[in-house]
C-alpha positions in Angstrom: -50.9 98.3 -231.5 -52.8 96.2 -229.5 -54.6 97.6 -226.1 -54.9 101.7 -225.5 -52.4 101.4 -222.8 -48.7 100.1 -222.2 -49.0 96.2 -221.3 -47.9 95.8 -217.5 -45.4 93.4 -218.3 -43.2 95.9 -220.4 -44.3 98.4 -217.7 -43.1 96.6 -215.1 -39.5 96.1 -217.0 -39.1 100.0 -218.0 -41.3 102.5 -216.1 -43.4 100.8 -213.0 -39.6 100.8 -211.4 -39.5 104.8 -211.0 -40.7 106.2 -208.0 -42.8 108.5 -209.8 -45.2 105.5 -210.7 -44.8 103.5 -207.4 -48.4 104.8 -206.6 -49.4 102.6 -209.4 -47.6 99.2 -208.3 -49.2 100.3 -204.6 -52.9 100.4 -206.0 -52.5 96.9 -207.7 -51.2 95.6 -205.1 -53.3 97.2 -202.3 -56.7 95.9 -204.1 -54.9 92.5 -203.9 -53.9 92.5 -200.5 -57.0 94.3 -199.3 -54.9 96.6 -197.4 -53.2 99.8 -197.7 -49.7 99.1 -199.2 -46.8 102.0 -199.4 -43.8 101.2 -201.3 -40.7 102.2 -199.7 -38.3 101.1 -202.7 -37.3 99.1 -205.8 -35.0 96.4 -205.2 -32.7 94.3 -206.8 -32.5 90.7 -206.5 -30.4 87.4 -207.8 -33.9 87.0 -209.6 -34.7 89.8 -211.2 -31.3 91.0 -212.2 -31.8 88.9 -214.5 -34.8 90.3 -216.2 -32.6 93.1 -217.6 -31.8 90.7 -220.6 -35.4 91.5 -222.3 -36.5 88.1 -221.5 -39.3 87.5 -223.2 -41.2 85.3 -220.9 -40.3 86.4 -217.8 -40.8 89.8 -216.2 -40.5 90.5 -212.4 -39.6 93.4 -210.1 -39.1 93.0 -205.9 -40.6 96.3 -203.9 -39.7 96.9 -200.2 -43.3 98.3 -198.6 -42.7 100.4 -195.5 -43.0 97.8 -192.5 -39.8 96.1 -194.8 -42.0 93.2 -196.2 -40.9 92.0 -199.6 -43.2 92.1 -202.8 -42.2 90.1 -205.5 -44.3 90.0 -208.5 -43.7 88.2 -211.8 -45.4 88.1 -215.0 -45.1 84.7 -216.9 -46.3 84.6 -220.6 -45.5 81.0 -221.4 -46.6 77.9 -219.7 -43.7 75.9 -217.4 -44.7 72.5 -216.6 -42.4 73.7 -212.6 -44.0 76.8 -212.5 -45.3 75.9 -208.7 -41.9 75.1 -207.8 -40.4 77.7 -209.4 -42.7 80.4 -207.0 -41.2 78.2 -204.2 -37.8 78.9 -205.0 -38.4 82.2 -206.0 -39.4 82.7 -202.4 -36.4 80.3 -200.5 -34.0 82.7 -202.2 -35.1 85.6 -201.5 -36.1 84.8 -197.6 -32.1 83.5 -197.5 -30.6 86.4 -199.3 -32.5 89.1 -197.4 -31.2 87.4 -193.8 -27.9 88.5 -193.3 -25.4 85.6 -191.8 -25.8 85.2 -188.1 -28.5 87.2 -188.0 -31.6 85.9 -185.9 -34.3 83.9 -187.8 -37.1 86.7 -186.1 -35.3 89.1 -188.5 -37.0 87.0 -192.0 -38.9 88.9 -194.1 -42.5 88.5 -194.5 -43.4 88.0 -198.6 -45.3 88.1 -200.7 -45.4 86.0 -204.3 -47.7 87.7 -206.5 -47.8 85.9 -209.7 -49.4 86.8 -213.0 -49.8 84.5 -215.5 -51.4 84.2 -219.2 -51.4 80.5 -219.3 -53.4 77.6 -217.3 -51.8 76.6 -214.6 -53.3 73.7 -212.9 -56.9 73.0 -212.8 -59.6 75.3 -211.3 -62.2 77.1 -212.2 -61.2 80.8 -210.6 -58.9 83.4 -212.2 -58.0 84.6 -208.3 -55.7 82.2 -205.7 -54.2 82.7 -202.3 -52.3 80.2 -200.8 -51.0 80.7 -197.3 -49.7 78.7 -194.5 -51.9 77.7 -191.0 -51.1 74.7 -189.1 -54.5 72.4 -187.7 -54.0 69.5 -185.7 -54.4 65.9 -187.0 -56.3 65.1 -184.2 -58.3 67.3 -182.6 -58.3 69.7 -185.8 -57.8 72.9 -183.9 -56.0 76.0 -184.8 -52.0 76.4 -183.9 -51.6 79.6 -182.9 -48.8 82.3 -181.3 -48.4 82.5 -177.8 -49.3 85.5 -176.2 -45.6 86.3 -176.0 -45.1 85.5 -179.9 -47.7 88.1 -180.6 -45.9 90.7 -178.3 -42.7 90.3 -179.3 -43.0 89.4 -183.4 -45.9 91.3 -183.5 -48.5 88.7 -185.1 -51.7 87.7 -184.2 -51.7 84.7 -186.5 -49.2 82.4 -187.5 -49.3 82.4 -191.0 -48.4 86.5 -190.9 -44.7 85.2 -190.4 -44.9 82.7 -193.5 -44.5 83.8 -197.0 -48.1 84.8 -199.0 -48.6 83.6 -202.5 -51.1 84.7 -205.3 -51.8 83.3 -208.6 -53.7 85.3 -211.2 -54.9 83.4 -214.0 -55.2 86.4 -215.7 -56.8 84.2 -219.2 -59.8 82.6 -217.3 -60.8 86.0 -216.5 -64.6 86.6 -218.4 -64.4 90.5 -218.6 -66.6 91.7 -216.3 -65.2 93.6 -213.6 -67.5 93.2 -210.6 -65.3 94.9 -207.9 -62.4 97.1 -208.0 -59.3 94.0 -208.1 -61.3 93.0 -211.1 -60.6 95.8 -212.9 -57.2 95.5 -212.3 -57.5 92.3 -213.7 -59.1 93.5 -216.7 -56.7 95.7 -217.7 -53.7 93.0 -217.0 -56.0 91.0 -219.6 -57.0 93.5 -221.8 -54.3 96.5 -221.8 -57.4 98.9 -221.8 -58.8 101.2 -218.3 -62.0 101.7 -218.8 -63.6 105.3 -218.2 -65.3 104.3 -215.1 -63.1 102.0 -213.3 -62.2 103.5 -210.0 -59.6 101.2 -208.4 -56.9 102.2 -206.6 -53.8 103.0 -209.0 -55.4 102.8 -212.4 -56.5 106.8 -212.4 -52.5 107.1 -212.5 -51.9 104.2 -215.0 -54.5 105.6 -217.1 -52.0 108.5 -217.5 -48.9 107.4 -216.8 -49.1 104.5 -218.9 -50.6 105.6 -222.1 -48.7 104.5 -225.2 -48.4 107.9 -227.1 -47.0 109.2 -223.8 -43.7 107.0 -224.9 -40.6 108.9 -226.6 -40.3 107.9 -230.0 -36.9 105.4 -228.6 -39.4 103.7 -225.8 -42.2 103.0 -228.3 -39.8 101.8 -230.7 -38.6 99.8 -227.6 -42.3 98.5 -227.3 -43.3 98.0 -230.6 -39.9 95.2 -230.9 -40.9 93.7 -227.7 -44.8 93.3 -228.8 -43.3 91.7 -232.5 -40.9 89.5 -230.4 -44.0 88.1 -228.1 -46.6 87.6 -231.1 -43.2 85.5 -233.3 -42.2 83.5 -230.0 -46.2 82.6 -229.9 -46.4 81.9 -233.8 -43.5 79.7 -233.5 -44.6 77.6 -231.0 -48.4 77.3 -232.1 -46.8 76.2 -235.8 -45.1 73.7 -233.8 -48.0 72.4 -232.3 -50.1 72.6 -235.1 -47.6 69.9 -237.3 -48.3 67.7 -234.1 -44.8 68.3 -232.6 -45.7 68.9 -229.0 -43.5 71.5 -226.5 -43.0 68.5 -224.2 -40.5 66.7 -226.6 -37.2 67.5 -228.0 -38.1 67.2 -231.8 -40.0 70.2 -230.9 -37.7 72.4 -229.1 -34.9 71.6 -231.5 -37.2 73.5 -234.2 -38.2 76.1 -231.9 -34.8 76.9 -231.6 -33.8 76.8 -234.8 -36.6 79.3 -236.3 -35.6 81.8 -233.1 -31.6 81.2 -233.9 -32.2 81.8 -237.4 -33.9 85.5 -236.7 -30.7 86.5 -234.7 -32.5 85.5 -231.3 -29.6 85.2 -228.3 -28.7 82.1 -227.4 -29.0 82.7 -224.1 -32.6 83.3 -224.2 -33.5 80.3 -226.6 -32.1 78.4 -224.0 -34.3 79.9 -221.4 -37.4 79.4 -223.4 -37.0 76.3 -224.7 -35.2 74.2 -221.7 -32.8 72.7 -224.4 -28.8 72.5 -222.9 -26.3 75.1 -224.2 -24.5 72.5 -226.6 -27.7 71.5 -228.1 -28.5 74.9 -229.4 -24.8 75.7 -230.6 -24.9 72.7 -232.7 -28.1 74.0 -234.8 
């Protein structure tokens, strides 16, 4: 089994959600924010309900930190072309669903996207990217910013505090050399390993909390399926890609769904990861 440790994506899915290990998710996500980040609880969401499936590709879980601002990360295994706009949705959803009807619109939650993802997505150099929203004018090129009374009454000293926060972790084009405390983090979202002398915040407890022999003999059963399910869903599409039949066209897909229908795959699922329509699959 690959990796001394649990891989954060199954984690995330089966033990990262009990309170016991929130000081975990708060480490990771404090050395990302750069601030000091409590969880107050787990929640659900139209999003990551659906997660509960054992999706293969995608993995998410919503926290609720103590000043109520929402923390949604995801873990994406396999390249989508709408990635970008699927983080945008992600976002509109759960902004509308956590504002009750009528309410005011001062009452929208801040949030935070933080996306992990083992595929390239776009072009850059970095491993690390923040995106987050400040208005300049087209003009003069200076700063919009709150009035005095905005910052008294919301709170903010800057506008884009109000505006949802989004992180992309390109967790591949990392090089393996942690040179700061979020890098080890990083490292071990790459590598499944915690080195002896990494000191961020969080992975003294996922060192221990997160150990594979620490598993009862039904959760690493559990893992071991999900780790064979990952490495066939990889093998299938690589040998697709190898005969020259690229993702991006139906010829493709078709087969990709037929090798995962033939191993007793759900259909649901196949649909999920290969975009092909309901009907489609049914008729292979």
């Amino acid at each position: 089994m690959a990796g001394t440790h649990i891989r954060f994506d199954w984690a995330i899915k089966k033990l990262l959600r009990d309170k016991a290990n929130y000081v975990v998710l708060e480490g990771f996500i404090s050395e990302l924010l750069k601030e000091d980040i409590k969880i107050d609880s787990i929640l659900e969401s139209e999003s990551n309900r659906l997660t509960e499936e054992n999706k293969l590709n995608r993995v998410d879980i919503l926290a609720q930190n103590i000043k109520g601002e929402l923390l949604l990360i995801e873990v994406q295994n396999s390249a989508e072309n709408d990635y970008f706009h699927r983080m945008l949705y992600g976002v509109s959803t759960l902004i509308t669903e956590y504002l009750s009807k009528g309410e005011a619109y001062s009452k929208v939650k801040k949030v935070y996207s933080i996306n992990i993802v083992y595929f390239s997505l776009g072009q850059g150099r970095d491993y690390i990217y923040k995106g987050k929203i400040d208005f300049y004018g087209i003009h003069l090129e200076d700063k919009l910013e709150p009035s005095e009374l905005q910052k008294e009454v919301f709170k903010v000293e800057e506008v884009y505090e109000i505006f949802p926060e989004y992180y992309v972790l390109r967790v591949n084009n990392f090089n393996d050399v942690a040179k700061d405390s979020l890098d080890e983090w990083i490292y071990f979202l790459k590598n499944s390993e915690i080195k002896d002398e990494f000191q961020a915040k969080g992975l003294m407890q996922a060192k221990e909390n997160l150990k594979i022999e620490n598993l009862s003999t039904a959760e690493r059963t559990a893992y071991q399926k999900y780790l064979e399910d990952k490495r066939y869903e990889i093998s299938v599409i690589e040998s697709a890609e190898i005969t020259g039949e690229l993702r991006g066209r139906k010829e493709a897909k078709l087969e990709i769904a037929r090798v995962m229908k033939a191993r007793g795959i759900k259909i649901s699922l196949i649909v999920e990861t290969t975009g092909l329509n309901l009907e489609d699959v049914e008729k292979l």
